[in-house]
PyMOL Python script that loads the backbone (N, CA, C, O; Angstrom):
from pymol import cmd

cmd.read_pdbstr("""\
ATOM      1  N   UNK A   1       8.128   6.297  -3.333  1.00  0.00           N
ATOM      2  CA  UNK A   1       9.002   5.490  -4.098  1.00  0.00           C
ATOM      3  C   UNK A   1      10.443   5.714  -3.729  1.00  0.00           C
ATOM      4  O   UNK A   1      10.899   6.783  -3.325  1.00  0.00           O
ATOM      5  N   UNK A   2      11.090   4.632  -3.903  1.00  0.00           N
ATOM      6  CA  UNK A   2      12.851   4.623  -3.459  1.00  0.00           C
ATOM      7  C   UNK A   2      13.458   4.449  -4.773  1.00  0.00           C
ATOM      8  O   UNK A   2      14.590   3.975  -4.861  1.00  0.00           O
ATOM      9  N   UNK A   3      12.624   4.882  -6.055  1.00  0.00           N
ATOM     10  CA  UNK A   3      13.866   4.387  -6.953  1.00  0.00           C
ATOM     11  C   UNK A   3      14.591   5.601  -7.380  1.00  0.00           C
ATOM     12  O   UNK A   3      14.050   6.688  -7.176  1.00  0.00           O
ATOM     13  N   UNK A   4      15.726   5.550  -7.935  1.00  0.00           N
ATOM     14  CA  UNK A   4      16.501   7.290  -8.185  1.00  0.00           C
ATOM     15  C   UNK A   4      17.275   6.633  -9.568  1.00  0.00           C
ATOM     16  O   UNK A   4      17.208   5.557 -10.161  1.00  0.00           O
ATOM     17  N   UNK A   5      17.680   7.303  -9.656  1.00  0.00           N
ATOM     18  CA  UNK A   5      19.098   6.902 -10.766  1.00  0.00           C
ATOM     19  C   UNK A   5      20.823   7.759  -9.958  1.00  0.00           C
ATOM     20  O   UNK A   5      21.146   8.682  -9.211  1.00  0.00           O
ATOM     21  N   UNK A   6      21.502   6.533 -10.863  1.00  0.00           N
ATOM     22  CA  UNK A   6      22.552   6.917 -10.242  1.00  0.00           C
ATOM     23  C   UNK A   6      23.428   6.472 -10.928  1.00  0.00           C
ATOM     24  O   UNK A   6      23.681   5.267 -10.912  1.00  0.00           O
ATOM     25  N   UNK A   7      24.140   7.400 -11.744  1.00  0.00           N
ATOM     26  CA  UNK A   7      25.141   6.932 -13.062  1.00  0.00           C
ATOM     27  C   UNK A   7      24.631   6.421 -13.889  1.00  0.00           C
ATOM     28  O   UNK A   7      25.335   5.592 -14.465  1.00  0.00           O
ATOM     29  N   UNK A   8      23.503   6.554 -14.301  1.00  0.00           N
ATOM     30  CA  UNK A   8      22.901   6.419 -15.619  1.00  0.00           C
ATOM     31  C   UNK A   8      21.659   5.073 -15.341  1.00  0.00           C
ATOM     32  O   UNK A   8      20.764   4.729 -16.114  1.00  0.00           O
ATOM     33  N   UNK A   9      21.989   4.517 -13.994  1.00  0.00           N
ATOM     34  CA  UNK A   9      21.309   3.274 -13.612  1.00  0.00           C
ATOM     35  C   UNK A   9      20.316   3.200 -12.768  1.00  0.00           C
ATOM     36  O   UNK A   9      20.305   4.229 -12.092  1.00  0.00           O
ATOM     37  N   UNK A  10      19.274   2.312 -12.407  1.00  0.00           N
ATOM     38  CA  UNK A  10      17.918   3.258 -12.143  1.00  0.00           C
ATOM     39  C   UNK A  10      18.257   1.858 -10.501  1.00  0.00           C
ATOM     40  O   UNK A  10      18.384   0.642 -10.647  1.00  0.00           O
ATOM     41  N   UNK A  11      18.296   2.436  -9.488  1.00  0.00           N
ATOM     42  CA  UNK A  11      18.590   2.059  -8.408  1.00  0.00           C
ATOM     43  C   UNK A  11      17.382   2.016  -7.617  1.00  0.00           C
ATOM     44  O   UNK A  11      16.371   2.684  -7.834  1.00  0.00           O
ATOM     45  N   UNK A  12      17.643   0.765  -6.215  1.00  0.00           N
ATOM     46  CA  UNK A  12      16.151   1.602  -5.576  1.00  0.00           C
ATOM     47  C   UNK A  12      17.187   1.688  -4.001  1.00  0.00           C
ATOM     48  O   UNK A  12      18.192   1.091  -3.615  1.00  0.00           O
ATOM     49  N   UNK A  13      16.406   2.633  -3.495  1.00  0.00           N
ATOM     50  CA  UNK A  13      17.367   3.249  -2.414  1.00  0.00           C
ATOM     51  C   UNK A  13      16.860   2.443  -1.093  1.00  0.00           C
ATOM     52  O   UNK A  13      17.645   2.134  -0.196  1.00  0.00           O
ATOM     53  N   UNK A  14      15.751   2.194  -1.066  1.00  0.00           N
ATOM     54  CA  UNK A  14      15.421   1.194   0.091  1.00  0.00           C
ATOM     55  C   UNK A  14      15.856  -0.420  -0.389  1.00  0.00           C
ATOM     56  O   UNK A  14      15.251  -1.336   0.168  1.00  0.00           O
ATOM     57  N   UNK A  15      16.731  -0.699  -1.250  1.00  0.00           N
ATOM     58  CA  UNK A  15      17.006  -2.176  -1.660  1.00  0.00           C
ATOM     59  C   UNK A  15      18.615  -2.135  -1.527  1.00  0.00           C
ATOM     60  O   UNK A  15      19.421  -2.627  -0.738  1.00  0.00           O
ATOM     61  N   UNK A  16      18.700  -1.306  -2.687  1.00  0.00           N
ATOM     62  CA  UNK A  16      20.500  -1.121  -2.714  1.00  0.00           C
ATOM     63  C   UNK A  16      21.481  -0.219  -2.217  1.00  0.00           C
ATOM     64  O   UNK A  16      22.711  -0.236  -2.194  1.00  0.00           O
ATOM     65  N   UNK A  17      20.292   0.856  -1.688  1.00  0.00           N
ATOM     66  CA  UNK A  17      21.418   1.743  -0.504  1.00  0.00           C
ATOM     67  C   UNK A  17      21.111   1.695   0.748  1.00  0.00           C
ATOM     68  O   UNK A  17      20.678   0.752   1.410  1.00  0.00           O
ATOM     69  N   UNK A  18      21.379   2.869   1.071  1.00  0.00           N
ATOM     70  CA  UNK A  18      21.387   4.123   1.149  1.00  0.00           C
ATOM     71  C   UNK A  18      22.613   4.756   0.391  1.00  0.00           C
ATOM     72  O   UNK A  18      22.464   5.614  -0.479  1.00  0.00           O
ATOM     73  N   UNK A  19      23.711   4.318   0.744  1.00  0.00           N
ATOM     74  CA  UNK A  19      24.623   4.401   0.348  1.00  0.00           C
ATOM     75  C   UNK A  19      25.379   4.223  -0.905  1.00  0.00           C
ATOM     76  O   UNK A  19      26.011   3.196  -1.153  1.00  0.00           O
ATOM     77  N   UNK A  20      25.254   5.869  -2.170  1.00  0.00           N
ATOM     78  CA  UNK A  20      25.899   6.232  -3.200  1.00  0.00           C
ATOM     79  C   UNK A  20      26.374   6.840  -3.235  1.00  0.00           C
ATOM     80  O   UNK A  20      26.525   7.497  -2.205  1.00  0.00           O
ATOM     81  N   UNK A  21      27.126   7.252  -4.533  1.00  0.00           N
ATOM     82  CA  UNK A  21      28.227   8.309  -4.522  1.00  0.00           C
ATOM     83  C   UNK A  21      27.143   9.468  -5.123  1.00  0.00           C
ATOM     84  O   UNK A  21      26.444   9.387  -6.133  1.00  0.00           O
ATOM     85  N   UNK A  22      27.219  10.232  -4.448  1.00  0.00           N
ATOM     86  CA  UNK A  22      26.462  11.669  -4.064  1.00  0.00           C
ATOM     87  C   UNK A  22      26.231  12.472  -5.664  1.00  0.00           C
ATOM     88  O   UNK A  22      25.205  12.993  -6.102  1.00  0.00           O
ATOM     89  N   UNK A  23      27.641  12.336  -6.332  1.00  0.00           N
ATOM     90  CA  UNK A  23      27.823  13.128  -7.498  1.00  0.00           C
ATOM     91  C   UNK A  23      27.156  12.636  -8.218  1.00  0.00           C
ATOM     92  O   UNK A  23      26.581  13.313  -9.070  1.00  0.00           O
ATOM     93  N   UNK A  24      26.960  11.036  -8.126  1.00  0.00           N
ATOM     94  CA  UNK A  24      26.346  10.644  -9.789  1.00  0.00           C
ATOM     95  C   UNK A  24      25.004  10.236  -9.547  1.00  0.00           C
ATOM     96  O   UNK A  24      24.452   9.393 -10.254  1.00  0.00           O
ATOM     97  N   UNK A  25      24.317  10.930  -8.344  1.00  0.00           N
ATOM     98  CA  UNK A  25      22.800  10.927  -7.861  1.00  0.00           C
ATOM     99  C   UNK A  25      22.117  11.563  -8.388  1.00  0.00           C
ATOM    100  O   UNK A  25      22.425  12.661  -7.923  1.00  0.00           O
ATOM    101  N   UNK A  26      21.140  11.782  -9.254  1.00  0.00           N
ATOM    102  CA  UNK A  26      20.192  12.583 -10.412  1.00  0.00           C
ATOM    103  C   UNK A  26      19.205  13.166  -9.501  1.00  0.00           C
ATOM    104  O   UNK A  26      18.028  12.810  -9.561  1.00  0.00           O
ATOM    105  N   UNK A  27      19.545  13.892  -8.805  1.00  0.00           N
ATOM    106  CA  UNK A  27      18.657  14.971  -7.770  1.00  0.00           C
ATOM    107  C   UNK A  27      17.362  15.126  -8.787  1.00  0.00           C
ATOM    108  O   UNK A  27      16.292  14.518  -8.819  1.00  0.00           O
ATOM    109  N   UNK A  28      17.769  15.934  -9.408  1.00  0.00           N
ATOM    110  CA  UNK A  28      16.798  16.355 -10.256  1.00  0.00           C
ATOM    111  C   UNK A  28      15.266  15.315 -10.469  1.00  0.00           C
ATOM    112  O   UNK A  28      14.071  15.422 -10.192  1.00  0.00           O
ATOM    113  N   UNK A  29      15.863  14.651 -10.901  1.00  0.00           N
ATOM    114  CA  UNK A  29      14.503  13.444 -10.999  1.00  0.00           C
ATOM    115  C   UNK A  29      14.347  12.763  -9.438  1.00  0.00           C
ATOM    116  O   UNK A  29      13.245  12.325  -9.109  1.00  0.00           O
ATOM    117  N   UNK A  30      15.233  12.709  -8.713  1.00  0.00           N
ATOM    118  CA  UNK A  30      14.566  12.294  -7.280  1.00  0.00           C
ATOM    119  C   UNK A  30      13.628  13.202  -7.016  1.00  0.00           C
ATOM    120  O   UNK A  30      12.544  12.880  -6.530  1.00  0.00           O
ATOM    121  N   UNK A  31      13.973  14.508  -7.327  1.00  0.00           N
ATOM    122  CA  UNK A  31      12.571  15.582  -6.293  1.00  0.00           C
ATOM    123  C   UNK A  31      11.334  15.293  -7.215  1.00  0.00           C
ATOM    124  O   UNK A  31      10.223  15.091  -6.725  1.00  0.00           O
ATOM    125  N   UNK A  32      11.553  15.281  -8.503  1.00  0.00           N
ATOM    126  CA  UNK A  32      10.529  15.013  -9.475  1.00  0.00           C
ATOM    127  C   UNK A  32       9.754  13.753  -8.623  1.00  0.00           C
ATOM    128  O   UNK A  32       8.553  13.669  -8.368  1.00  0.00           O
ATOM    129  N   UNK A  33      10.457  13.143  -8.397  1.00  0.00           N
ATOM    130  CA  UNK A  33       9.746  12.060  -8.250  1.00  0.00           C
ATOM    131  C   UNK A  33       9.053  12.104  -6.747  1.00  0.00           C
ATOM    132  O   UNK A  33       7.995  11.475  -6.724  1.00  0.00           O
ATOM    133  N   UNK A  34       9.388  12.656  -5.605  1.00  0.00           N
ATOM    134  CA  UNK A  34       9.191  13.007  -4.380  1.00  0.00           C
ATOM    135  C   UNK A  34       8.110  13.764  -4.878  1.00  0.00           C
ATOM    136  O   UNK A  34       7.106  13.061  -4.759  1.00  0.00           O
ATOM    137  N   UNK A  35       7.841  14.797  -5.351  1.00  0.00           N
ATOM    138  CA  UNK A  35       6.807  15.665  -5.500  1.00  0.00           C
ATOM    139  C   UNK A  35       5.422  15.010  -6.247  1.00  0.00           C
ATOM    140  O   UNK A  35       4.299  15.514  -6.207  1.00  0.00           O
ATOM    141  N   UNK A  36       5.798  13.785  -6.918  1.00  0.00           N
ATOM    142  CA  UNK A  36       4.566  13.289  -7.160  1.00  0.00           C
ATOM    143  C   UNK A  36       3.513  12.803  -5.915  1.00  0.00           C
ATOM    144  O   UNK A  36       2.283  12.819  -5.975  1.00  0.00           O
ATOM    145  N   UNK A  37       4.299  12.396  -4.846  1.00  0.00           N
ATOM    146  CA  UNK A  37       3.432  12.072  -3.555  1.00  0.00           C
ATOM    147  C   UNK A  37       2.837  13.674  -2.293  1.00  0.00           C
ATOM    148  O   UNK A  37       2.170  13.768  -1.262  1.00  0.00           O
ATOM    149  N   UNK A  38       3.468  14.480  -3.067  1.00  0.00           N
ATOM    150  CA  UNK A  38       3.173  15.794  -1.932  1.00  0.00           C
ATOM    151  C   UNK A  38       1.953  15.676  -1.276  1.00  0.00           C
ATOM    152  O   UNK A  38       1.694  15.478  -0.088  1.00  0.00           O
ATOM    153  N   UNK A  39       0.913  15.904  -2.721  1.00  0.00           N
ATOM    154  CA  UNK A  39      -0.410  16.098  -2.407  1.00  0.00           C
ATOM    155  C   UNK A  39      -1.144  14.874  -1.498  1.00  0.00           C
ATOM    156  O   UNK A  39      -2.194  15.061  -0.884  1.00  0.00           O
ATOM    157  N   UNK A  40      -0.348  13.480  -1.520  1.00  0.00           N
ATOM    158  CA  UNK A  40      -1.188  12.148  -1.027  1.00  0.00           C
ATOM    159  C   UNK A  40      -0.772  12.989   0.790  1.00  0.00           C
ATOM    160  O   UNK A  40      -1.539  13.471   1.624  1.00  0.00           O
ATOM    161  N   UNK A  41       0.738  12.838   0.790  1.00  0.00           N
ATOM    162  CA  UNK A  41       1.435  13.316   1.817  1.00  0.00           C
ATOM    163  C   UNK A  41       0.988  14.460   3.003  1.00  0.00           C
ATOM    164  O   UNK A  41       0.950  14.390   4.231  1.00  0.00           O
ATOM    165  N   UNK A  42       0.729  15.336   2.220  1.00  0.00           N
ATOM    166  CA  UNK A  42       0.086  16.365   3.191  1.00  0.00           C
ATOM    167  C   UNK A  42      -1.555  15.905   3.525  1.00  0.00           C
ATOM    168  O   UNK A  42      -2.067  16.415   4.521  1.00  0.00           O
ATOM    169  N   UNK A  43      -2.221  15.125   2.851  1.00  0.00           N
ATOM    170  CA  UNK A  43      -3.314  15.198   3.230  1.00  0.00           C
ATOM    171  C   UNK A  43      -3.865  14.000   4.424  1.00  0.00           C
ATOM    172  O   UNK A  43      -4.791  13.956   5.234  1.00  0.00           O
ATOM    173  N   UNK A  44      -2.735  13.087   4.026  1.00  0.00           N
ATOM    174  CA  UNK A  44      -2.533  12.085   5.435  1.00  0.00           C
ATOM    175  C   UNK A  44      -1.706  12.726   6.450  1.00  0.00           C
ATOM    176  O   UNK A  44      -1.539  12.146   7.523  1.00  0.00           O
ATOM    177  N   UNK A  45      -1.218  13.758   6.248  1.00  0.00           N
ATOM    178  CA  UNK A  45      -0.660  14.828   7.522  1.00  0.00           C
ATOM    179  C   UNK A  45      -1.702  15.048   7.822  1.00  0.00           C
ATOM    180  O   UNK A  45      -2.203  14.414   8.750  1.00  0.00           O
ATOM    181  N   UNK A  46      -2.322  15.902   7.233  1.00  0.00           N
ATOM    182  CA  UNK A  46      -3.343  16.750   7.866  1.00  0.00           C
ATOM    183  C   UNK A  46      -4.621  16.297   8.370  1.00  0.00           C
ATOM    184  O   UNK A  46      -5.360  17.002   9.056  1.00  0.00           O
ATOM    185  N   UNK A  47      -4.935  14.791   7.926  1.00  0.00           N
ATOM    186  CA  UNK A  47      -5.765  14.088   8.661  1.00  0.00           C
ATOM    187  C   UNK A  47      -5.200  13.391  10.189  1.00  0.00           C
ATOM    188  O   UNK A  47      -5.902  13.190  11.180  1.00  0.00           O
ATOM    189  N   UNK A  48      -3.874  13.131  10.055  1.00  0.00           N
ATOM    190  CA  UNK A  48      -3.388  12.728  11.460  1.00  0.00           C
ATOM    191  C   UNK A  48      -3.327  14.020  12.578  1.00  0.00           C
ATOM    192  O   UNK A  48      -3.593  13.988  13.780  1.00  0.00           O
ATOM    193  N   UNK A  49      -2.965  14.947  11.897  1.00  0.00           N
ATOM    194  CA  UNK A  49      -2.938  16.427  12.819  1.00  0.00           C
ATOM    195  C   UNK A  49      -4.436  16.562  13.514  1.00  0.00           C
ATOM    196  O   UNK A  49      -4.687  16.915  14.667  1.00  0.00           O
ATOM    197  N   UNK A  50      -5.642  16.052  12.140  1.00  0.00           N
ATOM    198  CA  UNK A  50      -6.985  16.545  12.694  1.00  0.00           C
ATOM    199  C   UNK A  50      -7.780  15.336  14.071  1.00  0.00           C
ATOM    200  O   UNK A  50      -8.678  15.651  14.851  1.00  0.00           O
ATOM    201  N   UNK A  51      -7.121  14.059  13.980  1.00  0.00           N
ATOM    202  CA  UNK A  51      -7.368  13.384  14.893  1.00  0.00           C
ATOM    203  C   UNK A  51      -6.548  13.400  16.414  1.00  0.00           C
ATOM    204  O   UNK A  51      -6.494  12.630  17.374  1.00  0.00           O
ATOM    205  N   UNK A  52      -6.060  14.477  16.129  1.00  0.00           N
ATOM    206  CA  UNK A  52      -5.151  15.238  17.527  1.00  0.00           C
ATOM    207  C   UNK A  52      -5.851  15.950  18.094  1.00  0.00           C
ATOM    208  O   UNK A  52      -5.948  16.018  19.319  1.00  0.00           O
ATOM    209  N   UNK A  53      -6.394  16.535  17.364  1.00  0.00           N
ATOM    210  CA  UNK A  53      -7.740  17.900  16.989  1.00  0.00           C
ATOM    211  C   UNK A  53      -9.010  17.675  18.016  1.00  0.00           C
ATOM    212  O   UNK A  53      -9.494  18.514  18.776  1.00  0.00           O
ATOM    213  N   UNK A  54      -9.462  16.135  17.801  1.00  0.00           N
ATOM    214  CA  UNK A  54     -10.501  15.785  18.406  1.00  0.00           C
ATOM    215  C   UNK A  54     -10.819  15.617  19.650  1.00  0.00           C
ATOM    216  O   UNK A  54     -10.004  14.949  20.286  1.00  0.00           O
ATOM    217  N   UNK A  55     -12.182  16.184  20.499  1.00  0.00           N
ATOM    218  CA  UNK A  55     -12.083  15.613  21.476  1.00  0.00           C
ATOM    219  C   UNK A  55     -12.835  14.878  22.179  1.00  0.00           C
ATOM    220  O   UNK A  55     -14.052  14.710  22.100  1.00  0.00           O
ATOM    221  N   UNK A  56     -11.597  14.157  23.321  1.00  0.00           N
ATOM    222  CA  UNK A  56     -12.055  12.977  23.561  1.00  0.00           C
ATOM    223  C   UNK A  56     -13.473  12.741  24.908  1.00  0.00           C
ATOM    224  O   UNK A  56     -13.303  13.463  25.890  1.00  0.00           O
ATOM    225  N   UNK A  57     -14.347  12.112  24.943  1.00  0.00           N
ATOM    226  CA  UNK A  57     -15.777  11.872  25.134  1.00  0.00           C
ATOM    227  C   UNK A  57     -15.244  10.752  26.075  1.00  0.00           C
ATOM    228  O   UNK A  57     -16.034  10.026  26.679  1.00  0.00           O
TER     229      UNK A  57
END
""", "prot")
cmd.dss("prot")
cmd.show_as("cartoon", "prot")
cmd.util.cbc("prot")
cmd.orient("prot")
């Protein structure tokens, strides 16, 4: 997800930025929100790593 808040306003960063003012960026709930995908994230890593893995016939 690209949405964050930013000065109290709920933005999406692949629409209306990249580009905000840094200070009034709610980190806090961006990582919150980044960390909801970890687990999808690493495990489509680690399936692309394992088809590296394989060999080829």
């Amino acid at each position: 997800g690209c949405r964050l808040s930013v000065g109290g306003e709920t933005k999406f960063a692949c629409v209306d930025g990249p580009d905000f003012d840094g200070h009034l960026v709610d980190f806090d709930e961006a990582m919150s929100r980044g960390a909801t995908y970890r687990d999808f994230e690493a495990h489509a890593r680690d399936a692309a790593c394992n088809l590296m893995n394989k060999e080829v016939r």
